[in-house]
N, C-alpha and C positions, 0 to 999 in steps of 0.2 A: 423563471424556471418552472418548470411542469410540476406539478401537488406529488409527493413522496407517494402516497396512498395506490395513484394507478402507475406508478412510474416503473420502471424495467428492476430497478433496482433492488424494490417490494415484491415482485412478481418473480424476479431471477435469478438474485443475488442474495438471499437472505436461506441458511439451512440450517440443518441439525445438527449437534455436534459427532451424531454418527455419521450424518450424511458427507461433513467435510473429511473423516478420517478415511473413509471409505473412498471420495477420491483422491488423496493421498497415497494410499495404496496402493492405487488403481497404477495410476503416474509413474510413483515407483518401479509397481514387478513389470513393466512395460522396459522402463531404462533399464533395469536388469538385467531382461531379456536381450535387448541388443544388445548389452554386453558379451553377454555370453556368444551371440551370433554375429557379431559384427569383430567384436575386437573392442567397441568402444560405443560411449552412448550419445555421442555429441553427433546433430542435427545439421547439416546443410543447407543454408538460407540461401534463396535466391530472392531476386530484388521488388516479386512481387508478394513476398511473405512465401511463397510456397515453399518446402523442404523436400527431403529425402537423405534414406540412409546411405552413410558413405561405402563406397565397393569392401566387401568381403576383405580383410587385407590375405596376405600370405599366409601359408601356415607357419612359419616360422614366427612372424610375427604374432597370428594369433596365439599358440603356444604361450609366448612370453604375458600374452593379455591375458591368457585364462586365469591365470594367480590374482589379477587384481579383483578386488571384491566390491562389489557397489554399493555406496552406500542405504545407510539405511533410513527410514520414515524419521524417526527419531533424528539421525543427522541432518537430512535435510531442511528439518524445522531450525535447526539450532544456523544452517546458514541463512537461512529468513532472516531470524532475528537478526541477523547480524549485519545483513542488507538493507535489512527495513530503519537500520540508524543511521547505515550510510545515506539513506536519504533524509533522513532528518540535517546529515552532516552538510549534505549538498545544500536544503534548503536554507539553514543558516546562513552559511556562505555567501546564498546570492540574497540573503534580507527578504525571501518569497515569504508572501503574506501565508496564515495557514492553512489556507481554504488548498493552494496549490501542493503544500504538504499531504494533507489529507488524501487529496485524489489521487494522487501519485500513491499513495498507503496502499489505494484500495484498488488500484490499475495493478500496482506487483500483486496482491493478493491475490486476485481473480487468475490471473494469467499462471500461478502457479497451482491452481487448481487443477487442470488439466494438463500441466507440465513437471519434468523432473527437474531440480536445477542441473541431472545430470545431464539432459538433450539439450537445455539453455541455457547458457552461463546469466548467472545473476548480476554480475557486474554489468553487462550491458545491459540488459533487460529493466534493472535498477533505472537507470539513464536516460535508455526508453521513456516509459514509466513518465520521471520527472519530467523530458522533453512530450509530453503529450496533453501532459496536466498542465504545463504551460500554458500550450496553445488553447487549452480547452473551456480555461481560465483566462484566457487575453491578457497573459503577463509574459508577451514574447521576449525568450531570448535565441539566440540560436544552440544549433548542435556544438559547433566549435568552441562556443564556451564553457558550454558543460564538458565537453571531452577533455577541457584542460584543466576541469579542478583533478581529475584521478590521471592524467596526460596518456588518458584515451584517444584513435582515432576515431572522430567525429562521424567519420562513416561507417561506424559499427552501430551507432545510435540507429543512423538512417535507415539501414540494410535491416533491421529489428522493427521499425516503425511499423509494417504492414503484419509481421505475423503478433507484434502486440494485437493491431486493432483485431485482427479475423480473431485472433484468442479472447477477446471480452465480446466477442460478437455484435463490435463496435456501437455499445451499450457502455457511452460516455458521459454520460451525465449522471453523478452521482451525490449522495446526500453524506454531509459529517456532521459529526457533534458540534464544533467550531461556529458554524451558522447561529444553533440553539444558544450555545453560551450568548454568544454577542449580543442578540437577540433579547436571553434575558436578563443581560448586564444593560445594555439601551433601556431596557423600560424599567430597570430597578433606579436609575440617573435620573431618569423624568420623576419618578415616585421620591428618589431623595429630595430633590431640587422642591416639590411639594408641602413634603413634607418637614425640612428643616434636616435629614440624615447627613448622614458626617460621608459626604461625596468625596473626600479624599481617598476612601478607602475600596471606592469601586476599584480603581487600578491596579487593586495588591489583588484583591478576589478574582480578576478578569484573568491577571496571568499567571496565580495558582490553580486554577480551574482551567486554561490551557493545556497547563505542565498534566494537570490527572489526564488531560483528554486524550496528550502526548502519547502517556504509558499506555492508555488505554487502547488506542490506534495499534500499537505493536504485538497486540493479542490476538485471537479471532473473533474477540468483540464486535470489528464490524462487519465479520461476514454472520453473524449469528443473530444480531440485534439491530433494529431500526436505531438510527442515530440519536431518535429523543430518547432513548433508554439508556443510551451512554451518558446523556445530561446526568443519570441519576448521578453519577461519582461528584457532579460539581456541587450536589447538593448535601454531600457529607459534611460538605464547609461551613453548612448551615448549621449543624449542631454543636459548632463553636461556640455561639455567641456572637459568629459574627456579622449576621444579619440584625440581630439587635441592636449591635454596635450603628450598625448601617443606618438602622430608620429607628430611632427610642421608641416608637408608639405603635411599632406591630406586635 
């Protein structure tokens, strides 16, 4: 994997917390807007990723569309969250290591950057996401099986697939905290085993320091922070005691 340092991810993916509210916004008064002039803000996929708005409806119908009000910046984070567990819920499910978690965290994230969940439904797009992180990760499963844990059709994943990638500007390769932990739970093992530390207890620190990484992942922690700054939460464990515990003689 290519050094963090010159990677797209360093370079593209990494902003301000004004700079993400600001395209949040941006996303927003956009779907708004086609509400207001369309009737409705949802986007028409075709199968090489490209879109368009759907025909003006009637007046009669738009009439009845004008009363509906679109949501707001504030709602829309609150269905994030709420997607961003459904993939946790998916990844569980199929036993996906967490590296495939992560990228999928940070494939929905990105893609809603410059989308409203009102032009893209988040259910698929979620789906997407996990079906991309798959492949990108060499932990192939197909579309069809993900379509059946929520008994989605599988060709809604597919038909999503191409305006995912053009949406991350098919800048696929991405960095999580997950790496660091393991990383340095591996060399705290070697150091026990050296040392004489009580190595039963790496197991219990590896997957409470996943679970912070977990909560962490569902914030904009990793659009804001390089992934080794997210280590720091793992390292609040250490003011237990329980790196003591770990190794008697550090």
């Amino acid at each position: 994997m290519a050094d963090f340092q010159t990677s797209t991810h360093r370079t593209k993916w990494i902003f301000t917390q004004q700079q993400l509210m600001d395209k949040y916004k941006v996303a927003n008064k956009r779907a708004a807007q086609s509400l207001k002039k369309y009737g409705t803000t949802s986007l028409e996929i075709d199968a090489d990723g490209s879109f368009s708005h759907p025909k003006r409806q009637r007046d009669s119908e738009s009439d009845k569309h004008s009363s509906i009000k679109p949501l707001k910046v504030e709602d829309e984070r609150m269905l994030h969250a709420f997607y961003e567990n459904k993939i946790q819920e998916v990844c569980r499910a199929f036993f996906f290591p967490h590296k495939i978690q992560g990228t999928a965290f940070i494939y929905y994230k990105r893609f809603y950057l410059y989308w409203s969940v009102m032009e893209h439904d988040p259910k698929y797009v979620m789906l997407t996401c996990v079906y991309l992180a798959c492949k990108i990760e060499e932990n192939h499963v197909s579309s069809e099986d993900l379509g059946k844990i929520i008994q989605l059709d599988h060709q809604l994943i597919l038909d999503n697939e191409m305006l995912v990638l053009q949406s991350l500007g098919f800048d696929l390769i991405v960095y999580t905290p997950y790496r660091s932990i393991q990383g340095f739970i591996d060399d705290m093992e070697d150091f026990c085993y050296s040392t004489g530390g009580q190595i039963d207890l790496l197991k219990d620190l590896q997957q409470r320091s996943f679970t912070e990484a977990d909560r962490a992942m569902v914030t904009d922690a990793p659009l804001l922070f390089p992934p080794g700054q997210v280590l720091e939460i793992f390292f609040c464990y250490l003011n237990s005691g329980t790196l003591v515990r770990l190794v008697p003689s550090f």
